[in-house]
SERO-4910 file (N, C-alpha, C, O; in steps of 0.05 Angstrom, whole numbers):
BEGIN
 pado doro    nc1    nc2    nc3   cac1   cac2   cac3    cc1    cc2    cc3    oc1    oc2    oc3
  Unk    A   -218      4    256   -195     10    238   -206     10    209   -224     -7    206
  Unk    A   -201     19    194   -205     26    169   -178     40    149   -161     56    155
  Unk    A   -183     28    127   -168     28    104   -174     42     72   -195     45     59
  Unk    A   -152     47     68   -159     61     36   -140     62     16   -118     61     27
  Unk    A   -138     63      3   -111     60    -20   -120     75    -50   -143     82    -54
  Unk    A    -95     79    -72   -102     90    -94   -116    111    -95   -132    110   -114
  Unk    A   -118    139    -77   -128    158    -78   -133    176    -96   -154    187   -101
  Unk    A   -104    179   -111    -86    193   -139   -110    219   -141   -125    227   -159
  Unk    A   -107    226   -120   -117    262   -107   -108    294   -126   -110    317   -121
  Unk    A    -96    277   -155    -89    299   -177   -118    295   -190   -127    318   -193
  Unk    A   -136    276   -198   -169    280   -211   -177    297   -184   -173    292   -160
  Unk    A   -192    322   -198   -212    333   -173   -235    318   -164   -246    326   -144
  Unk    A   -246    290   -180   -267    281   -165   -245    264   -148   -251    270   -125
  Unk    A   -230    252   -147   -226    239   -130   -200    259    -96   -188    248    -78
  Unk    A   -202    288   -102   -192    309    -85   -227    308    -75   -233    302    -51
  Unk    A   -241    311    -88   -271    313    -70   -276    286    -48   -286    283    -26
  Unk    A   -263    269    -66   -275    244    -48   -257    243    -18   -264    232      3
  Unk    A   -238    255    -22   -220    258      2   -219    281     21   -208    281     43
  Unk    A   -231    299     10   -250    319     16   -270    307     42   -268    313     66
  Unk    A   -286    291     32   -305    283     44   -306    257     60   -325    242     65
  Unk    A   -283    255     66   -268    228     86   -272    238    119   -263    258    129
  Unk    A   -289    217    132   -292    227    159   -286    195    176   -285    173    166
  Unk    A   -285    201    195   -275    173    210   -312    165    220   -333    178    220
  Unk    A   -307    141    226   -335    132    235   -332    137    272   -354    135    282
  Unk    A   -313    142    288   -316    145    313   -279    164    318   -261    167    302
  Unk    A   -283    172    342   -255    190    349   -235    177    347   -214    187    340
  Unk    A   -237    140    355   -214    125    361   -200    113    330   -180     99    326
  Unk    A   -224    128    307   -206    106    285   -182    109    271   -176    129    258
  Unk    A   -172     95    272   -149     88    252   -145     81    224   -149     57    218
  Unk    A   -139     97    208   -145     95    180   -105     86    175    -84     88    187
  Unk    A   -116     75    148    -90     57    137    -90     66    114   -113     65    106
  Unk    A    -78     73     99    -73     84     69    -50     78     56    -27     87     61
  Unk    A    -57     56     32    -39     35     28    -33     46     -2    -37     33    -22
  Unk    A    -23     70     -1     -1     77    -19    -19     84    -51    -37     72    -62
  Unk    A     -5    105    -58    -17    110    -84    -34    139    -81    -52    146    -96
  Unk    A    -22    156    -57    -39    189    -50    -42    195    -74    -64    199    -84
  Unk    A    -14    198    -89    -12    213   -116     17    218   -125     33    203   -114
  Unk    A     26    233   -140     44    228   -155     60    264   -149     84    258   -151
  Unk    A     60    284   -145     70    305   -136     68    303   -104     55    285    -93
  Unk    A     82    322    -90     97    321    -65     68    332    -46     55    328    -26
  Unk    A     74    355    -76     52    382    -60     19    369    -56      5    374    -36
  Unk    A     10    352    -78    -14    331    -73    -11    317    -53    -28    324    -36
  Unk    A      8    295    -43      9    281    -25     11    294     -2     -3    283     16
  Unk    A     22    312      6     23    333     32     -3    342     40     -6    347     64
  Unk    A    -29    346     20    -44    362     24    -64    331     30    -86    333     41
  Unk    A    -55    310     24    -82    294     33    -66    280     50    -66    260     36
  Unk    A    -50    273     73    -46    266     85    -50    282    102    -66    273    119
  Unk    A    -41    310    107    -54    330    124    -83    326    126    -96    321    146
  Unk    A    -87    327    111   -128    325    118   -132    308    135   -137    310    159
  Unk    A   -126    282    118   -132    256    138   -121    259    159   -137    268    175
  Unk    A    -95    254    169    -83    265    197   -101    286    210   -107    279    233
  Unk    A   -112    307    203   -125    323    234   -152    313    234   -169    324    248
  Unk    A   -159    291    216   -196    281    224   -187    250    235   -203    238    249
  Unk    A   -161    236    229   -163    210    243   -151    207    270   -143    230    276
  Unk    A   -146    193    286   -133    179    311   -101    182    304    -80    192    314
  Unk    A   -108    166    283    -81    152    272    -77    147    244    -87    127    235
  Unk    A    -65    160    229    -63    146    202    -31    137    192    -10    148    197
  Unk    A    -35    115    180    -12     96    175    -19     99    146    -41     98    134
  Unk    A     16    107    135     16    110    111     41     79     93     57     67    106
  Unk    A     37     74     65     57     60     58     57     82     31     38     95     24
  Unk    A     89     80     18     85     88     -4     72     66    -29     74     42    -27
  Unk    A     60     80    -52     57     67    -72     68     72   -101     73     96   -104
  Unk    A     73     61   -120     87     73   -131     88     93   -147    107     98   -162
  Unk    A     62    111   -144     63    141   -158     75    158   -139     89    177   -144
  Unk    A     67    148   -109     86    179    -97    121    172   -103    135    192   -101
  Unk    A    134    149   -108    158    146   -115    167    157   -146    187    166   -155
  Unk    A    145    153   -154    153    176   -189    169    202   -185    163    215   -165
  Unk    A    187    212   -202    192    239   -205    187    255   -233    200    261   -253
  Unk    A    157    261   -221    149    270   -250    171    300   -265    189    311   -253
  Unk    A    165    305   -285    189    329   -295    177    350   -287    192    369   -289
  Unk    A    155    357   -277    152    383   -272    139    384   -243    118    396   -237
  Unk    A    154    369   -226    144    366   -191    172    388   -184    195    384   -192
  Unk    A    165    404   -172    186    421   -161    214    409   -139    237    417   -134
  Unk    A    194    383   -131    216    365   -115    231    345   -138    221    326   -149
  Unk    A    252    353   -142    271    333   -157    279    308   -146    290    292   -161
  Unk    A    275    302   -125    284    275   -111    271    254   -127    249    254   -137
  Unk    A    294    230   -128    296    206   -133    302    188   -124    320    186   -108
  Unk    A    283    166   -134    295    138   -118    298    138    -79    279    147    -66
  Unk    A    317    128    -68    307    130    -37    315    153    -35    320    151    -11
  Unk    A    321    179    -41    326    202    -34    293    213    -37    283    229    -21
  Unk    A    283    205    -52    258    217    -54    226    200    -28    206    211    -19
  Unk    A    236    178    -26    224    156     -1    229    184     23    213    198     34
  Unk    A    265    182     26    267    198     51    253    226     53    243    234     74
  Unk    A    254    239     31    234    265     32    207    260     39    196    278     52
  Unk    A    191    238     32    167    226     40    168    219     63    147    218     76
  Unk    A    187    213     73    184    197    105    188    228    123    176    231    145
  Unk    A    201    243    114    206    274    136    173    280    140    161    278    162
  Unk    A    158    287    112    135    297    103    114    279    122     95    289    132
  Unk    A    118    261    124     99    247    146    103    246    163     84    244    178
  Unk    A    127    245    174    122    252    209    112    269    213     92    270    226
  Unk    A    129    296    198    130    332    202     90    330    214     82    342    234
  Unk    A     74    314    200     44    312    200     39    289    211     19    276    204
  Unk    A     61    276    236     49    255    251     41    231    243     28    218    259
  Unk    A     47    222    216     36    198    204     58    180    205     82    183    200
  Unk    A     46    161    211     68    133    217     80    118    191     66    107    175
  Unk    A    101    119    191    110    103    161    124     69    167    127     57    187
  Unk    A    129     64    143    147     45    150    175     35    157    187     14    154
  Unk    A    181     64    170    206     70    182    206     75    208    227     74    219
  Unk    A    183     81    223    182     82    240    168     57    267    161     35    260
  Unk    A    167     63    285    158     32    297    131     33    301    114     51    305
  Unk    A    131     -1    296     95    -11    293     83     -2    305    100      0    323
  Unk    A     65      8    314     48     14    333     22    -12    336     14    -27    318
  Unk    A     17    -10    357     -8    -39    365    -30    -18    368    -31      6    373
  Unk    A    -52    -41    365    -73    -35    357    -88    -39    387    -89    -63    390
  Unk    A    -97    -29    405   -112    -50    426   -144    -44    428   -158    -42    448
  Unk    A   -151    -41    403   -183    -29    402   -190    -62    396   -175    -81    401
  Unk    A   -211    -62    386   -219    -95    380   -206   -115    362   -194   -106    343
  Unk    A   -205   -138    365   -190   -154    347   -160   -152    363   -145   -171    358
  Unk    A   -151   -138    374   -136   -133    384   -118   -146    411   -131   -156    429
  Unk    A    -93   -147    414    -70   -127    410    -59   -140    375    -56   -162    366
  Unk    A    -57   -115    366    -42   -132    336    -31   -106    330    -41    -84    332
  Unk    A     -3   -116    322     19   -100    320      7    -86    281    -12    -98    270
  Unk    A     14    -70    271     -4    -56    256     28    -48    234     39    -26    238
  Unk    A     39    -65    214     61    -69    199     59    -50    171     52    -62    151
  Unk    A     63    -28    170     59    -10    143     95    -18    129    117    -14    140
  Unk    A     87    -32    100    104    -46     90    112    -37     66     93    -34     50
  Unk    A    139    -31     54    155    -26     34    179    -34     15    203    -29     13
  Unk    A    157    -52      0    178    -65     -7    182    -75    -41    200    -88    -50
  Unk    A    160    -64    -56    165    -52    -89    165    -81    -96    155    -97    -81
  Unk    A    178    -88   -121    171   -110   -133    183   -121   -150    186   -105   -168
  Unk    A    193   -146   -156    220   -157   -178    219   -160   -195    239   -160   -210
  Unk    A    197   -165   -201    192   -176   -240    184   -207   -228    173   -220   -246
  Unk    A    186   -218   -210    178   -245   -217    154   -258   -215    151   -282   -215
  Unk    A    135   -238   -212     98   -247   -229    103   -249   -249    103   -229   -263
  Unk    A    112   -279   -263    121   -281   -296    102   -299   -306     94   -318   -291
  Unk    A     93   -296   -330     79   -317   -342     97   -348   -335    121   -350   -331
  Unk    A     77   -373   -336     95   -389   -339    109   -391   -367    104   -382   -389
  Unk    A    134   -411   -356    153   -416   -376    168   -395   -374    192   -402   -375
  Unk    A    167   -373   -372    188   -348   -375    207   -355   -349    203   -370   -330
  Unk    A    229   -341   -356    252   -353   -335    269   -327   -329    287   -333   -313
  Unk    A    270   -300   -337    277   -283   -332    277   -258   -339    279   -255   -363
  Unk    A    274   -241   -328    266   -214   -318    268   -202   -343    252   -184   -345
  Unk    A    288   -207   -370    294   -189   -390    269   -198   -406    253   -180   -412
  Unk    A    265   -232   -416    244   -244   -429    223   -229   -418    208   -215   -431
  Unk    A    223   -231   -396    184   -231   -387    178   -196   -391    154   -192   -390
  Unk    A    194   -172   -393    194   -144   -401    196   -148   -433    183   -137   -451
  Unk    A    212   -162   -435    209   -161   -474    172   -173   -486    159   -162   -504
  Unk    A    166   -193   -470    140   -203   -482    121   -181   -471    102   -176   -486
  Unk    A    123   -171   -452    104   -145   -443    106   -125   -458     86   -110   -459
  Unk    A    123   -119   -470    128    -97   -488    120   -107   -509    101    -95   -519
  Unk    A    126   -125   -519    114   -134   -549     76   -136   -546     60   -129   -564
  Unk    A     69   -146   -522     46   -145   -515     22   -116   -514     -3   -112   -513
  Unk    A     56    -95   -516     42    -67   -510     38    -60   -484     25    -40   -479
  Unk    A     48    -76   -466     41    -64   -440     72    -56   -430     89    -73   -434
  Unk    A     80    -32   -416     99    -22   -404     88     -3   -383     76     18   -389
  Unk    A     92    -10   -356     84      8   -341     96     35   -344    116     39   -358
  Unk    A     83     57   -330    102     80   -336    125     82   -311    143     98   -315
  Unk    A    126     68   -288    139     53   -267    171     63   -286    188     77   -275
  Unk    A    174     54   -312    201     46   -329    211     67   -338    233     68   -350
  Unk    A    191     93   -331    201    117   -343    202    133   -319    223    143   -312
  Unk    A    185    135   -310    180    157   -281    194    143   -246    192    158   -227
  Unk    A    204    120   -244    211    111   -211    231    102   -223    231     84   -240
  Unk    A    262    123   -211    280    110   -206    293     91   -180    290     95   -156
  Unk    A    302     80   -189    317     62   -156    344     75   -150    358     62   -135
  Unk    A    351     96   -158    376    114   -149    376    108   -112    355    114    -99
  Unk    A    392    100   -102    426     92   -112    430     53   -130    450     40   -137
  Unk    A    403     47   -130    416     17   -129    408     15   -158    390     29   -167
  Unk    A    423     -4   -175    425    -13   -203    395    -13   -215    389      4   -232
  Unk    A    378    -31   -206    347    -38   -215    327    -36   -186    335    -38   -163
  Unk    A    301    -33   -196    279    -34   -186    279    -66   -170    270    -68   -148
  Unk    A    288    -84   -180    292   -112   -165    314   -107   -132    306   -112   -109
  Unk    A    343    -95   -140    357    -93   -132    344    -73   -111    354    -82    -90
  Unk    A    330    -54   -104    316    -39    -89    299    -53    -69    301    -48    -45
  Unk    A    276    -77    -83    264    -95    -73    276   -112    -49    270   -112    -25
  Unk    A    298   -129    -65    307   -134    -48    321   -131    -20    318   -148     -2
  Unk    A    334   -109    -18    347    -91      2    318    -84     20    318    -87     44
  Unk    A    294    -76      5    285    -74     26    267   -101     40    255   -100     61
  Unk    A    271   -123     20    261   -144     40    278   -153     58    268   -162     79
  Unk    A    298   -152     55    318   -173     78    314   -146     97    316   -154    121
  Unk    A    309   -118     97    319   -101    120    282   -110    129    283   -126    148
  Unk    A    259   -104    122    234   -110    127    238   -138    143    236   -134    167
  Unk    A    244   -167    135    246   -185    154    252   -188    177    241   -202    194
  Unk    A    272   -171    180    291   -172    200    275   -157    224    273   -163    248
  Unk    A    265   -136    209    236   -123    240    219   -134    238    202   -127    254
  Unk    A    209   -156    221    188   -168    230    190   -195    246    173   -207    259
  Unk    A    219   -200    239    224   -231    264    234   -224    280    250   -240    290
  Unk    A    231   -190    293    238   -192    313    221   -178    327    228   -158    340
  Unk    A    200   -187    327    161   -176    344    161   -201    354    171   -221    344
  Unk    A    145   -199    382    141   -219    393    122   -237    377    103   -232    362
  Unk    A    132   -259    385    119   -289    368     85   -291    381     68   -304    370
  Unk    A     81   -278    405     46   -280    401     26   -260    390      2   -263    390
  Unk    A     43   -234    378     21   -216    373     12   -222    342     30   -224    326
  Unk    A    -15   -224    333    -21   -217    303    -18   -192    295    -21   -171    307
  Unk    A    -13   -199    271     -8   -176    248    -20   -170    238    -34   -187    227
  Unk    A    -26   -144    232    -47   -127    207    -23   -107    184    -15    -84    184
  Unk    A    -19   -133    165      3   -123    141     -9   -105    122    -28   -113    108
  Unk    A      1    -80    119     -8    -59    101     12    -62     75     35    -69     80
  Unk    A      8    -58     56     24    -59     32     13    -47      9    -12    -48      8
  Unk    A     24    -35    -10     16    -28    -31     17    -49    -50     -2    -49    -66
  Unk    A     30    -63    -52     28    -79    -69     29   -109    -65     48   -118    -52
  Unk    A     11   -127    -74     -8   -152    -54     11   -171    -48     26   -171    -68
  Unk    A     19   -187    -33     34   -202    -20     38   -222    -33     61   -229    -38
  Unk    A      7   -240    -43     12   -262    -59      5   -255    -88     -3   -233    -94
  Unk    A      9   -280   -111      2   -275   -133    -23   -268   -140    -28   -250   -155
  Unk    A    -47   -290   -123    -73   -291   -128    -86   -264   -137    -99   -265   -158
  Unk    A    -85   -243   -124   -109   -222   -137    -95   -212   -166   -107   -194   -178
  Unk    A    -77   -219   -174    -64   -216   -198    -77   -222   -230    -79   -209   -251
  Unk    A    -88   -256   -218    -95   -269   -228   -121   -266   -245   -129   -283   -261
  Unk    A   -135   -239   -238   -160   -233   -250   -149   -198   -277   -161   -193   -297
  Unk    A   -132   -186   -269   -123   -179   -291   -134   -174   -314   -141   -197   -321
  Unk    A   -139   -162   -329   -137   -160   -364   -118   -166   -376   -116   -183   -393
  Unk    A    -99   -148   -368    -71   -154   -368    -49   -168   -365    -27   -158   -356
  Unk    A    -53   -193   -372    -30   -211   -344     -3   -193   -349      4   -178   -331
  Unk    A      8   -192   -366     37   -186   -366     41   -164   -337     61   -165   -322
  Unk    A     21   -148   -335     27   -119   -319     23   -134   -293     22   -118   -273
  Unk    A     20   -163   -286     32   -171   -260     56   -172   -251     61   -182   -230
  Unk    A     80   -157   -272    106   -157   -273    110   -136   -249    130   -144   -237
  Unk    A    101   -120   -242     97    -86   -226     81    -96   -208     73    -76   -196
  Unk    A     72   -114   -198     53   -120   -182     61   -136   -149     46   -144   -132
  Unk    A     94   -136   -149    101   -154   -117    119   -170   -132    124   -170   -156
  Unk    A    130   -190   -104    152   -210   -113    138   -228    -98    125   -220    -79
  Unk    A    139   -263   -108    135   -288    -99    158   -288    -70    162   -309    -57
  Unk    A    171   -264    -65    185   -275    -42    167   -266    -16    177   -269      6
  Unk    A    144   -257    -17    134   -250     10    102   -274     10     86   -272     28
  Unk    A     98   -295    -14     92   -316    -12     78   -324     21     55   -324     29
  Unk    A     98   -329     33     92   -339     57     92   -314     80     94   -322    103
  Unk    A     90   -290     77     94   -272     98     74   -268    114     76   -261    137
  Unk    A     47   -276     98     22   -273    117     12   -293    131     -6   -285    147
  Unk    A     20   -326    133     15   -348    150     44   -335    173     37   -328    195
  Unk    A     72   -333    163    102   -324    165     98   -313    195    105   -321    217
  Unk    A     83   -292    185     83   -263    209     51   -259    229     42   -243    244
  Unk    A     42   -286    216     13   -293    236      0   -257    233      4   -238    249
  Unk    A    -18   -256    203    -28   -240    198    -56   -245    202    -67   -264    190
  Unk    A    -66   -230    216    -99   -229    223   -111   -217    194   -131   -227    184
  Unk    A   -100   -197    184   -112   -189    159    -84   -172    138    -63   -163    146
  Unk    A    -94   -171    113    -74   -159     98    -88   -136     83   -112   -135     87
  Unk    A    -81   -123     73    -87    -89     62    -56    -88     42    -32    -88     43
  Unk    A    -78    -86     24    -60    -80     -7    -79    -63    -25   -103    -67    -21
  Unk    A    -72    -43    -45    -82    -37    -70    -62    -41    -96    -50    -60   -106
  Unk    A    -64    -16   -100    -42    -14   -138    -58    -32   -161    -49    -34   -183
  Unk    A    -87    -47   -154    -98    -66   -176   -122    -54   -182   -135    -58   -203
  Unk    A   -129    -34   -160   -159    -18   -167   -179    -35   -177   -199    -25   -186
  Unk    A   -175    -65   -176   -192    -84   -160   -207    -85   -130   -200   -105   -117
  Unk    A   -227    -69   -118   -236    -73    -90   -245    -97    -91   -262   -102   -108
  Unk    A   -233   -121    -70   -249   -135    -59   -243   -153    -38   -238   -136    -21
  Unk    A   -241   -176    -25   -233   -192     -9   -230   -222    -21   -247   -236    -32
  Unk    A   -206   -228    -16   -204   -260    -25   -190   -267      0   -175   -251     11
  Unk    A   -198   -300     11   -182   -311     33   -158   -332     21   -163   -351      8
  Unk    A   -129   -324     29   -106   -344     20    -93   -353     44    -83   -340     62
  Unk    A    -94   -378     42    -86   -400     62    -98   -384     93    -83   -374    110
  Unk    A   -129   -386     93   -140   -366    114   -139   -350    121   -155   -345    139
  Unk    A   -119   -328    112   -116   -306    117   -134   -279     97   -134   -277     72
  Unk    A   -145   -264    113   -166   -252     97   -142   -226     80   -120   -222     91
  Unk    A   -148   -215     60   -129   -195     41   -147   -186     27   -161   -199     12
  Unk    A   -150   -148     34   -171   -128     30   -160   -116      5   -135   -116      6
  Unk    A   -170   -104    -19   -159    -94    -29   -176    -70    -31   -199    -70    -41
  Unk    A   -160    -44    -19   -186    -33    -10   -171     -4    -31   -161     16    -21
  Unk    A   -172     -9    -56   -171     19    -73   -194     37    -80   -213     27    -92
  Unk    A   -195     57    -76   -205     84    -89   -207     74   -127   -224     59   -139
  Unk    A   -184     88   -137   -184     84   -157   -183    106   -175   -188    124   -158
  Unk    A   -181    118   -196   -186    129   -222   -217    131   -228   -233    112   -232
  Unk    A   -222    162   -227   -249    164   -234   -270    150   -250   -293    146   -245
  Unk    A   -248    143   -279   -270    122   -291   -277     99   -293   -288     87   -311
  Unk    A   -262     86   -258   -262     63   -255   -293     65   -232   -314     53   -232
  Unk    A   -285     84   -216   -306     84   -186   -323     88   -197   -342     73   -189
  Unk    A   -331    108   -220   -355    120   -219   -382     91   -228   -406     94   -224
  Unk    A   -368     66   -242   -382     52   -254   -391     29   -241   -406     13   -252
  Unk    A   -379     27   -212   -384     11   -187   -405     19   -178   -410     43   -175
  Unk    A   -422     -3   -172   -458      0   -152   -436      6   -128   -453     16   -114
  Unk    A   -420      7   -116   -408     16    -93   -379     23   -101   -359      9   -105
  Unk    A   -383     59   -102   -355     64   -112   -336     68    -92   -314     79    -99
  Unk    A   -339     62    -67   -326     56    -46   -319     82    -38   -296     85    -32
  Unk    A   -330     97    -37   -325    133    -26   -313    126      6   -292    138      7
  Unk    A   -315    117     21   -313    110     48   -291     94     40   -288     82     19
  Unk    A   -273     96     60   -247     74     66   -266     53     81   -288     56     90
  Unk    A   -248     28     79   -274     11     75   -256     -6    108   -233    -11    111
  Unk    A   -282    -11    127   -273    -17    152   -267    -50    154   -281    -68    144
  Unk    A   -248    -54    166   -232    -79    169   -251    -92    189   -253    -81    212
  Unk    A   -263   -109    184   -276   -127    199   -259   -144    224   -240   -159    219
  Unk    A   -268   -140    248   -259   -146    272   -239   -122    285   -226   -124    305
  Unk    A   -241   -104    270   -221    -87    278   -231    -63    287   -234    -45    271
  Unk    A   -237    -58    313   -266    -34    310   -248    -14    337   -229    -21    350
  Unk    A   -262     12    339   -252     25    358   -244     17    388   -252     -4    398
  Unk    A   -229     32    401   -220     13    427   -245     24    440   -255     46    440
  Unk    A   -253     -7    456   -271      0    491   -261     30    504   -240     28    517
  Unk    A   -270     50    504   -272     78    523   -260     56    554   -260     32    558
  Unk    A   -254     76    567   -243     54    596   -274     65    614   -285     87    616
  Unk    A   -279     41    625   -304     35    641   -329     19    625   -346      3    633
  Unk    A   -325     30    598   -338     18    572   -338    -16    572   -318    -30    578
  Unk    A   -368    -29    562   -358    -50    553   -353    -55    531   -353    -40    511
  Unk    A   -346    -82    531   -338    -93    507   -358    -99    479   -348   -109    459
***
């Protein structure tokens, strides 16, 4: 199984690097944790790719394919524009987070395989801050405003929180109801806990970065491993034992200056193609 995130397939070096995406065996399963790109017509064309070279590819959104930039021919917004994303990936066989988990039974395995959507509240707050208006006012004064504030609406619901939420209580509800012995392999765009936050330039822009309400989701939902990007941070940290990949691509003039600019989706350890039948283990 293998993973990849932050593609943003509008730079042509990084359309080359996707270009040049091959699976390491017939059986793999690639995971792509949101962030293809920001037009309809980009994200169609690299999910297609990937789809006829992988097994299986599991997509989450991130939050550039939820943007509606002004000159994308698709006007959709907010979950009207999710649902146009979710047609666009089946139409190409890719599994979303609308559709049901699929298990994994290649190695490491059986583990139910969770592609997760669920955006983010504002409450990565500095301490002392106590609410959502303060902690956007000091980011702004700070100079940092994602473009999240101009380009992703939450049409139909009031705020980007109010979106969040709706989709955590509907997200819970399919995840407590998987059987209680299988592990989980949680895909997300955006990281579960605070920790990889924490290394930043930026603190404030941990505001765009998840909610403290999925805290416990990865001990919660007995996660064997987690898959997040949106920090274009690559790396691995373990929280309360649970391993959490952050397996981004990135922005050209971030990769290019990495001794490993991670061209390859980077393979989930224990998670390897299934035994061929007669094959050993």
């Amino acid at each position: 199984m293998l993973a990849v995130s932050d593609l943003h397939v509008r730079y042509e070096e990084n359309r080359a690097v996707v270009e040049a995406l091959r699976p390491s065996s017939d059986e793999d399963w690639l995971l792509v944790a949101g962030d293809v790109g920001e037009y309809m017509a980009d994200v169609e064309w690299a999910l297609a790719t990937l789809a006829a070279r992988f097994r299986k590819v599991v997509w989450v959104p991130g939050n550039h394919e939820l943007w509606t930039p002004p000159d994308d021919p698709v006007r959709a917004r907010g979950t009207a524009r999710y649902e146009v994303l979710v047609r666009l990936c089946r139409s190409l066989g890719v599994t979303t987070p609308e559709d049901p988990y699929p298990v994994w039974h290649g190695r490491g395995g059986p583990a139910v395989v969770v592609p997760l959507f669920l955006l983010y509240d504002y409450s990565f707050r500095r301490p002392g801050v106590h609410s959502v208006e303060e902690a956007l006012r000091r980011a702004e004064d700070a100079g940092i405003v994602a473009t999240d504030e101009i380009l992703l609406h939450p049409d139909p619901y009031p705020t980007v929180g109010d979106w969040c939420r709706a989709r955590l209580r509907r997200t819970a509800e399919r995840l407590d109801a998987l059987p209680a012995g299988l592990p989980t392999v949680l895909v997300s765009h955006f990281p579960l806990v605070r920790e990889p936050t924490e290394v930043l330039r930026y603190p404030d822009f941990a505001l765009w970065c998840g909610t403290e309400e999925t805290a416990d989701w990865p001990v919660r939902y007995r996660a064997a491993a987690v898959v997040y990007g949106h920090l274009h941070i690559p790396r691995l940290i373990r929280n309360q034992g649970v391993p959490h990949y952050e397996v981004s691509l990135g922005y050209p003039r971030e990769w290019r200056g990495r001794s490993d600019p991670g061209h390859a989706p980077r393979p989930l350890p224990g998670f390897s193609a299934p035994v061929p039948p007669g094959g050993r283990p």
